[in-house]
C-alpha positions in Angstrom: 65.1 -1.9 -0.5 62.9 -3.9 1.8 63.8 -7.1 3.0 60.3 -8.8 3.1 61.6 -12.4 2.9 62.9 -11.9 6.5 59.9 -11.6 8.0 58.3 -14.9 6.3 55.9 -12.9 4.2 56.7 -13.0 -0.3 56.0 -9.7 -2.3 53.2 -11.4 -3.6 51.6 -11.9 -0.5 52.1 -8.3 0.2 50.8 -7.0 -2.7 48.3 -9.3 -3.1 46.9 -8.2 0.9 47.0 -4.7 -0.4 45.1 -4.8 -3.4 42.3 -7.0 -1.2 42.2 -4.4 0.6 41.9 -1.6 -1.4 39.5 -3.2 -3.5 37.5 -4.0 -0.1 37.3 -0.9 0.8 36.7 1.2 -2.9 33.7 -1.6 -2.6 32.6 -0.3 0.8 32.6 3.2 -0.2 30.8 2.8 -3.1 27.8 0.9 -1.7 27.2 4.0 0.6 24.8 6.6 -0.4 24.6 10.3 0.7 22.0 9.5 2.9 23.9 6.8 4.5 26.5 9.0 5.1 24.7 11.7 6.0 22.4 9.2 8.4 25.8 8.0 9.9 27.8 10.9 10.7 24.6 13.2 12.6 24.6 9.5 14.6 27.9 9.5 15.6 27.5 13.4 16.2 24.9 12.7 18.6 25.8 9.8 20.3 29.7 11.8 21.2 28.8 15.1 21.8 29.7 15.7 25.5 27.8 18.5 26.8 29.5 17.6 30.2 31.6 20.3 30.3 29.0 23.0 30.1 27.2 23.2 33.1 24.5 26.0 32.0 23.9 24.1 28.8 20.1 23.0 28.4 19.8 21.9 25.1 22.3 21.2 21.6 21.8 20.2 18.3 24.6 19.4 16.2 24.1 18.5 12.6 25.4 17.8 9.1 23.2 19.0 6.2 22.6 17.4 3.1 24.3 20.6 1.6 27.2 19.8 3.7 26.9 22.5 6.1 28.1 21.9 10.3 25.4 23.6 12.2 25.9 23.6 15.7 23.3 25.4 18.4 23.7 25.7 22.1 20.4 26.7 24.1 21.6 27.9 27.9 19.4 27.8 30.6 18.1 31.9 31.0 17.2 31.3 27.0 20.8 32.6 25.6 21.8 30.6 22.2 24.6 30.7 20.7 25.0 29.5 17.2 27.7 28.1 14.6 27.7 27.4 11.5 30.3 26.7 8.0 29.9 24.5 5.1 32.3 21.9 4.8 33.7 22.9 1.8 36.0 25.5 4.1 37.3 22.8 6.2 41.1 22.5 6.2 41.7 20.7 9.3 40.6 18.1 11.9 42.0 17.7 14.9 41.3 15.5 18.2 42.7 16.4 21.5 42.0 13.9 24.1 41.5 9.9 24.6 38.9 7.4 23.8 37.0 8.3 26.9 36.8 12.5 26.6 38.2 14.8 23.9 37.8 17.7 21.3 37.1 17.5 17.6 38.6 20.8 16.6 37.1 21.6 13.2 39.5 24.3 11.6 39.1 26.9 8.4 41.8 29.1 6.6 39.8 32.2 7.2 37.1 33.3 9.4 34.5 30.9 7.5 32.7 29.9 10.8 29.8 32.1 11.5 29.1 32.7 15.4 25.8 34.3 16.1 24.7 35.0 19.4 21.1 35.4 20.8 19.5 36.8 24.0 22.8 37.6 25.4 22.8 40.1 28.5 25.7 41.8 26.4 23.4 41.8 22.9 22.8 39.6 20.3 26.3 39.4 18.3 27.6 37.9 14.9 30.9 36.8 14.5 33.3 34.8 12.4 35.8 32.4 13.6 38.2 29.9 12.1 37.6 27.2 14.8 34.9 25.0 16.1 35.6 22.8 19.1 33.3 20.3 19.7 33.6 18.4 22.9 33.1 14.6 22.6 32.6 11.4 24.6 33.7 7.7 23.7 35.8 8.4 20.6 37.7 5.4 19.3 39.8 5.8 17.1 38.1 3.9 14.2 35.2 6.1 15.1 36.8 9.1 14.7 38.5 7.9 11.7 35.1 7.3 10.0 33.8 10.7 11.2 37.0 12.1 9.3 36.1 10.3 6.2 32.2 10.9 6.5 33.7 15.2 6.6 35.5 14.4 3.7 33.1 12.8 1.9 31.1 15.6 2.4 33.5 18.2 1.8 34.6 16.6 -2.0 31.0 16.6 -2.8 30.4 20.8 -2.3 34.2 21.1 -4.2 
């Protein structure tokens, strides 16, 4: 059993913080749309994608869909693309590797749900499946990337 009184803080206190608090944020939730969610999370996508890292990169888009579908496209600079793609509903893991300033989402499946499709590729155009996504990213707080978690999750419960 907990010994609360020796900290200075009652059970009720506790209890009464937590309930605040849960009702706060079930309030929260509820006031946000699918748009605003949707709106939100391509935001933060686009504001912490760090194409840094890939010197021959000329152009990305990185999106969530409405239909709750990651679609991620990578244009190089001799016209190559490479494309990726999964519906949230196959998600089973997020992880972050890294620090505030520089890291990777790594967006994971159970099976080879990710479709990989290359284009204009010296070697050929190629499909592929994969079960990870690793999206590089740029001034990830915490609380940010908590919010992105929950945005994938919103998303996610409403395809289930």
């Amino acid at each position: 059993m907990f010994r609360f009184l020796a900290c200075g803080i009652k059970k009720t206190g506790i209890i009464a913080g937590i309930v605040l608090t849960v009702s706060i944020n079930y309030c929260f939730k509820s006031s946000l749309t699918d748009e605003d969610w949707l709106v939100w999370v391509n935001k933060c996508f686009s504001e912490s994608y760090d194409p840094s890292g890939d010197a021959k990169l000329k152009k990305w888009e990185l999106t969530v869909t409405g239909d709750a579908f990651i679609r991620l496209r990578k244009t190089y600079a001799k016209g190559k693309q490479v494309y990726y793609s999964f519906n949230l509903s196959k998600l089973s893991e997020m992880n972050y590797l890294g620090n505030s300033r520089s890291g990777t989402i790594q967006l994971k499946t159970l099976e080879d749900d990710i479709i990989v499709q290359t284009y204009k590729d010296r070697h050929g155009d190629v499909d592929s499946m994969s079960t990870v996504l690793n999206i590089p990213v740029k001034n990830m707080e915490p609380e940010r990337l908590d919010s992105l978690r929950e945005a994938l999750d919103y998303f996610k419960a409403k395809v289930l």
